[in-house]
Structure formats: C-alpha cells, structure tokens
N, C-alpha and C positions, 0 to 999 in steps of 0.2 A: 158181202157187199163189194162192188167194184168202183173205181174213182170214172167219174165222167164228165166232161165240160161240153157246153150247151153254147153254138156259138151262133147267133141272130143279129138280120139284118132288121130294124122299126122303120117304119113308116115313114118321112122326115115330113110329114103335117104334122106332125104331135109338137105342145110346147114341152118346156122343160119339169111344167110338173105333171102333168100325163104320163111323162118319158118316168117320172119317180114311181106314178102308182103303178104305172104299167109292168116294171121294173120289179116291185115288190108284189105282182100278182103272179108273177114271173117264179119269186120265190118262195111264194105260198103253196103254186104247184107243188114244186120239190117239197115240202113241209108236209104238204097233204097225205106222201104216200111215203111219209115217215121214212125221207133221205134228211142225208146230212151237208148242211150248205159248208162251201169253203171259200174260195176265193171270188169276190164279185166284182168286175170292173164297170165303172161306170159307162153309159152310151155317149160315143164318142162319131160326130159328124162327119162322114169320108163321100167323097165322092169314089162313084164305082165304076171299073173297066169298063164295062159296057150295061144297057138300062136292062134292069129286071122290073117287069110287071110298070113299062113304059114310064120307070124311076132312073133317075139318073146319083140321085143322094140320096143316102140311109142313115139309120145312125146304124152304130155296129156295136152290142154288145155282148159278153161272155160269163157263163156262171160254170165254176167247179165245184160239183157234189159226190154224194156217195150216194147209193143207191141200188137197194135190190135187182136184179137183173127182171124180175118177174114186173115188175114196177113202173118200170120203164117205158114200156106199151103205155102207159095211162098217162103218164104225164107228155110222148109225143101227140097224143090223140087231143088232148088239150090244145098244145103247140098248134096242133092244124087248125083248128077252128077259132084262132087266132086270126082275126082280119086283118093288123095293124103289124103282122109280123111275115116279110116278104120273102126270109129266106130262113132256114135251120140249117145247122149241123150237128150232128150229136156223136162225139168221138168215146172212145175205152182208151182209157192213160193208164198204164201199166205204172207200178209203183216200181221207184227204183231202185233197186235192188244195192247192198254195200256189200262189196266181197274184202277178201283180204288184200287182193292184189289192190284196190281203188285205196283203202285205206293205209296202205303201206306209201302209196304214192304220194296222199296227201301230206302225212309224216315228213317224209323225204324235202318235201317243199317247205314244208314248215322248220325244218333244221336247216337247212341251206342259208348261207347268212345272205344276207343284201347286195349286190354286186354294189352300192353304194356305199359299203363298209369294205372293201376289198381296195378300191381305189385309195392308193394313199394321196395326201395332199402336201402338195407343194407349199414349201415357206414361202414367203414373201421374204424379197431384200429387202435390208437397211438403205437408206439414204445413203449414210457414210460409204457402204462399201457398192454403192453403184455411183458414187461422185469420185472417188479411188481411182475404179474400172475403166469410167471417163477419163480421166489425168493420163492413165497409162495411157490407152490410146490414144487420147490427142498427143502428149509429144511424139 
C-alpha cells in the first residue's frame, strides 16, 4: 500500500451541508476500494489565482489515505465524473524515513539545556544600599 493525498477544488454553489455529504461520498470512494482514510481537512473557501471553469472561488479540500496502487485508477475514474469537483490532484507521499543521524540530532536538542537557564539573573538592589550610593554621590 502507498500513502496518497487527494487534493480538490468544489464547486462554491454547494451549501455547507452538500459540502458534508459530498465530503463523505468523497470518502466512501476511498472505502470502496478498500484504502485506508487518514487525515481529512475540512473545505475551506479561497479565492483563486486566476478562474477555472469561468470560477473565481472554490472550496479547497484534501484527504490522505492508503491505498493499493492497482486501486487507484478506480477511484480517479470516479473523481472525473464528478460534476461538482473543478479541479484534482493526486500526489505519492513517500513515508519518512528515521535514520540514526535524525535521531541522534533530535537527542542532542533534547539534552541541550534552555538558553533561558544559562542566563544568570541579576539581583535586585536594596533601597538602603542605593540611598548610601546616592549620599556618596551627592556630597
């Protein structure tokens, strides 16, 4: 299975609960060809560089799943016949990888004390001995 995130422009006629089913018919694809959902962001209203499909605002939103590579065909074949959906992208997220060197690094940060424990801090004077200070100076 490979990690992949689905990233579309909606229609901005749709209300906000169109935008829900439509959202979850979105995820029933993925479901159908037996991937696995991960992160879903909500559709969020942007206007766009310049108009697609004579649109100036879309909503914008992104799903990451897993998903057989063979699979994949069927659910953008779906996407396209999609009326209400003006633009896709369908990216491969490589997972990332932990080596020694990255973990060794994060260590090193994590032992490092706080530069705000390294400053020492100055006392504060007494009254008495900054009215003293005064006295010398003034005679």
């Amino acid at each position: 299975m490979k990690i992949y995130e689905l990233n579309y422009l909606i229609s901005p006629d749709l209300s906000e609960e169109e935008l829900n089913a439509f959202q979850e018919k979105i995820n029933k694809y993925v479901q159908e060809e037996k991937g696995i959902l991960g992160e879903t962001n909500k559709p969020q209203k942007r206007i766009l560089a310049y108009p697609i499909k004579k649109m100036v605002q879309a909503y914008l939103s992104s799903i990451n799943f897993q998903l057989n590579p063979e699979s994949l065909l069927n659910i953008e074949k779906k996407i396209k016949n999609e009326g209400q959906i003006i633009r896709y992208l369908i990216l491969v997220k490589k997972p990332r990888k932990v080596t020694e060197k990255r973990i060794r690094r994060i260590i090193k940060k994590l032992e490092q004390p706080s530069m705000k424990a390294e400053t020492p801090q100055k006392k504060k004077a007494d009254l008495e001995t900054i009215e003293q200070k005064l006295e010398e100076i003034l005679k």
